[in-house]
C-alpha positions in Angstrom: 133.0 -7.3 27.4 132.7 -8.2 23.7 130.6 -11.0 23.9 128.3 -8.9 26.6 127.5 -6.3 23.7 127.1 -9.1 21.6 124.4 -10.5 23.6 122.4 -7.7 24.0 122.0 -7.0 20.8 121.1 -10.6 19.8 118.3 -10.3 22.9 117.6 -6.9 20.9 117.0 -7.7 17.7 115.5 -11.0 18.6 112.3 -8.5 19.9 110.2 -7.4 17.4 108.7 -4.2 17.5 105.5 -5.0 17.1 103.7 -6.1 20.1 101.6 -9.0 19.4 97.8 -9.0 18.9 96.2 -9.2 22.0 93.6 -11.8 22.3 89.7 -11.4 21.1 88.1 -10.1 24.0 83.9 -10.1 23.5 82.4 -7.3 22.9 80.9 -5.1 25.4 76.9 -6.1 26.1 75.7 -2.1 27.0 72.3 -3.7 28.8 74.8 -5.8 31.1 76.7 -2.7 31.9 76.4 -1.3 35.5 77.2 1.4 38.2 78.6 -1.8 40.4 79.4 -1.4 44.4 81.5 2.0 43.4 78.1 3.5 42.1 76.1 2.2 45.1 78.5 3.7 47.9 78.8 6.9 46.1 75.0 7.0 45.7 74.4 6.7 49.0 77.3 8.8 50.4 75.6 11.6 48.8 71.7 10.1 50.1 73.7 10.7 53.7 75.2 13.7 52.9 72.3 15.8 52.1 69.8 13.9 54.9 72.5 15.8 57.3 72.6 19.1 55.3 68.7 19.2 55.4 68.6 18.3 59.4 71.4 20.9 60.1 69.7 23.6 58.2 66.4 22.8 59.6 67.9 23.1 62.9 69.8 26.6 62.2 66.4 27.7 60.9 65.1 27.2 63.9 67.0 29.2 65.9 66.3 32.6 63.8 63.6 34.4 65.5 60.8 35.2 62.8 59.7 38.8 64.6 63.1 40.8 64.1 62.0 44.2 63.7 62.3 45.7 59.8 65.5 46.8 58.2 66.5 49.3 55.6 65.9 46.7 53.0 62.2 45.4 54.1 61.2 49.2 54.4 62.2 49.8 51.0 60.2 46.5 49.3 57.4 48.0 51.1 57.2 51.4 49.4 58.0 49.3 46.3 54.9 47.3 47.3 53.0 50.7 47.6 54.0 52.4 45.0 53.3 49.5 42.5 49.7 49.1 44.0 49.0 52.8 43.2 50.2 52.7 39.7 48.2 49.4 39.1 44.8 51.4 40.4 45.9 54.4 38.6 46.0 52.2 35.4 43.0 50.8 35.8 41.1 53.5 36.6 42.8 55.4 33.0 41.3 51.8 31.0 38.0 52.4 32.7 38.2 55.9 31.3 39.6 55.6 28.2 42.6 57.6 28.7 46.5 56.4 28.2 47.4 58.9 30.9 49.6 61.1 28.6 48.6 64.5 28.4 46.6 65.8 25.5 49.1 66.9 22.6 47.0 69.9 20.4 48.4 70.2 17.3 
């Protein structure tokens, strides 16, 4: 058992603890640099990917019917719409005149 000990630590303290250098590798050339065949396949999994996003939402487009009648929502842009349009003539009419359209302060 003694001379088991003893030879580990001679195998131990034979190691250093300082890895040796590594050799000189060259540096890196940044203009010979590329994506490689990892880039490519990704590249064109997405290509294939969004071809078949853009067919299936042309076809589900397809299938909504463009004369559904109007909803709550469409109703009220439309009063938007109409309201807006009479302020706009209302304000244009007031710069024709030369009024701001606030009333008339006598002081």
């Amino acid at each position: 058992m003694g001379s088991v000990t003893a030879w580990l630590s001679v195998l131990l303290l034979t190691e250093s603890p300082v890895p040796s250098p590594l050799p000189e590798e060259p540096p890196i050339d940044p203009s010979r640099v590329t994506p490689g065949i990892l880039g490519f396949l990704s590249f064109m999994f997405l290509v294939v990917a969004v071809f078949l996003l853009y067919r299936s939402m042309r076809k589900q487009m397809s299938k909504v019917d463009p004369h559904l009648p109007d909803g709550p929502g469409d109703r009220e842009r439309a009063e938007d719409a109409r309201l807006t349009e009479e302020a706009e003539v209302r304000g244009e009419e007031q710069a024709r005149d030369g009024t701001d359209g606030a009333p008339e302060t006598r002081g």
